[in-house]
Each structure stands twice: as structure tokens, then as C-alpha cells.
N, C-alpha and C positions, 0 to 999 in steps of 0.2 A: 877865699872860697865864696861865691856867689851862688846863692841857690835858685834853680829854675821853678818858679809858681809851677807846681804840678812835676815836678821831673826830679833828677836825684841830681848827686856830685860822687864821684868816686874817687876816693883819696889817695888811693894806691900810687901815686909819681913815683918817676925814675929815680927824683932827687932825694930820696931817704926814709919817707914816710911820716908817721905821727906818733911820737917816742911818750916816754911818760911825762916828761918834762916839760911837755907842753900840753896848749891848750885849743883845740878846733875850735874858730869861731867861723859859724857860718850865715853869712847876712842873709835874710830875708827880706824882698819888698814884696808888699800886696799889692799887685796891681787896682788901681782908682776902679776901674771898674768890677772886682771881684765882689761875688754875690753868691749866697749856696741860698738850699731849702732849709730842711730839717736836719740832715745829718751832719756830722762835723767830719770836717777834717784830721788828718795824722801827720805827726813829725815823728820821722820813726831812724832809730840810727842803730843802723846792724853792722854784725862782724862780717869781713871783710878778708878773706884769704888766710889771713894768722889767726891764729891761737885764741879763743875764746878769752875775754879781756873785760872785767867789773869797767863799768863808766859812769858817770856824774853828767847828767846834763841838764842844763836850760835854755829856757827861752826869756828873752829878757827884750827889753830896750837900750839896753848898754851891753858892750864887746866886755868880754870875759866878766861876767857878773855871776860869780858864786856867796854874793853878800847874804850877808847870815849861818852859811854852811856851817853846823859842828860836825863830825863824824859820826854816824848814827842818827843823826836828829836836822830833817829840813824844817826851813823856818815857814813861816805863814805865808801863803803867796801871794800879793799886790796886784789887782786885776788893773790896776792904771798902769804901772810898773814903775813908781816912782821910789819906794822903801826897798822893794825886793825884786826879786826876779818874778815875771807873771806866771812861771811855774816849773816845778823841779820833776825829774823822772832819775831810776836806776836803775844798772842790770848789767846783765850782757848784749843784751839788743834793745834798749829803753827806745819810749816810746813816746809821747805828750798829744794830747785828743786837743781841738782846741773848734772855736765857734769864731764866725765874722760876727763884727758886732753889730749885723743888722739881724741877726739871729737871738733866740735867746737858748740859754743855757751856763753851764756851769765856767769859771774862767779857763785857760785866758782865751779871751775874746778878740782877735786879731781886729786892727783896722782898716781900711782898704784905702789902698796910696798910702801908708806909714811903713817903717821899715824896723826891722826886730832883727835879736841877733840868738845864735843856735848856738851855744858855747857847752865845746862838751871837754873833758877831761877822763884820761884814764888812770882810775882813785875807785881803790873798794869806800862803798857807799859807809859803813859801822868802823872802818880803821883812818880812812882819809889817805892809807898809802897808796902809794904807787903802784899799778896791774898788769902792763904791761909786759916787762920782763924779754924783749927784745927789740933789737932795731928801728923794728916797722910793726905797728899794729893800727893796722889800716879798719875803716869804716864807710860805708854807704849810708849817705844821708839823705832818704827821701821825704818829696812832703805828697801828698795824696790831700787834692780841695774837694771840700763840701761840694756833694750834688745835689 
């Protein structure tokens, strides 16, 4: 899954969906020339057709990067993203605020032309199990850039 600077992905395929067993990794590139003002940007990952569904998500610099994770407890997040993931969200529709780094503000600080990955899993956030509980538990992954 490729994600469009500004636009979503909708995961719902003919081919079977996104079971619990696995893990959405959705690449992000910044395009070189991206630039916001003051406000930041959202990576937002909602329910999608099924069943309200607990998820785990990050944003990292490496494909399926939940390093650190205990159940109930995220670890510190790495604004380079070199130790951890540059930063964790929970929920039923988790969300991650995030800044370019010609902005200031809190992490993670996206780069512009560098490429990041959206790695989500469905896992209640306090047990680490499994949330799905059918087939297909699809999701919309948008991202909405700094104006």
C-alpha cells in the first residue's frame, strides 16, 4: 500500500482483507518539495465497513516497526527514528499529528523527500491480543498535510 501525500488508501480488496494476523504497512514519501505553515498535519486510520476493531499503530522509518511495544505500555518515541518508532497511537480509529521539519513543534517531524512507513496491527493496546475476530477488518488510511 502506497500512500497518496494528501489523499487516503482504502483497504477493503476483493482478495480477503486485513485479518488479525497481520500487519498494514503503509509507505509514506514526502514529497521534496513539501512545506506547511503553523498547523500540522494528521495520519488518521479509521474503521472501515466491519466491526469496530482496537489497533496499534506507527509511524516509523522501518516496515512493521512495533520495537519496544509491551502491552499497556508505549515505549519513548525517537524523533530521528533510529531506537524506536517516531511515534505510537491507539484505538478504534488512532490517529498521529505530526510536523515537517521546516516547522517547529512537538515530534515526529516528517522530512520532505524521505520516505516513512504507517504500520498498523489489529491488537488491543493493555492485552497485545488479537481484535479483529473476522475475515476482513478493513481500514482507511488517510493523511491530511500542514497548511
Amino acid at each position: 500500500m502506497n500512500l497518496v501525500w494528501g489523499g487516503f488508501v482504502d483497504t477493503n480488496d476483493p482478495g480477503g482483507g486485513y485479518e488479525d494476523d497481520m500487519v498494514l504497512v503503509g509507505r509514506l514519501t514526502v514529497p521534496a518539495n513539501a512545506s506547511g505553515t503553523t498547523n500540522r498535519g494528521v495520519i488518521s486510520v479509521v474503521e472501515h465497513v466491519d466491526p469496530p476493531t482496537q489497533r496499534i499503530v506507527s509511524v516509523s522509518r522501518s516496515a512493521c516497526d512495533f520495537r519496544g511495544f509491551v502491552p499497556g505500555n508505549f515505549p519513548s518515541t525517537d524523533p530521528s527514528g533510529t531506537s524506536q518508532p517516531l511515534a505510537w497511537a491507539f484505538g478504534i480509529n488512532p490517529s498521529v499529528n505530526y510536523a515537517l521539519s521546516t516547522m517547529q513543534g512537538a515530534p515526529p517531524k516528517l522530512v520532505p523527500g524521505e520516505t516513512y512507513y504507517i504500520n498498523i496491527r489489529n491488537a488491543d493496546y493493555t492485552t497485545g491480543n488479537p481484535t479483529c475476530g473476522t475475515p476482513e477488518c478493513n481500514v482507511r488510511v488517510t493523511v491530511t498535510t500542514p497548511r
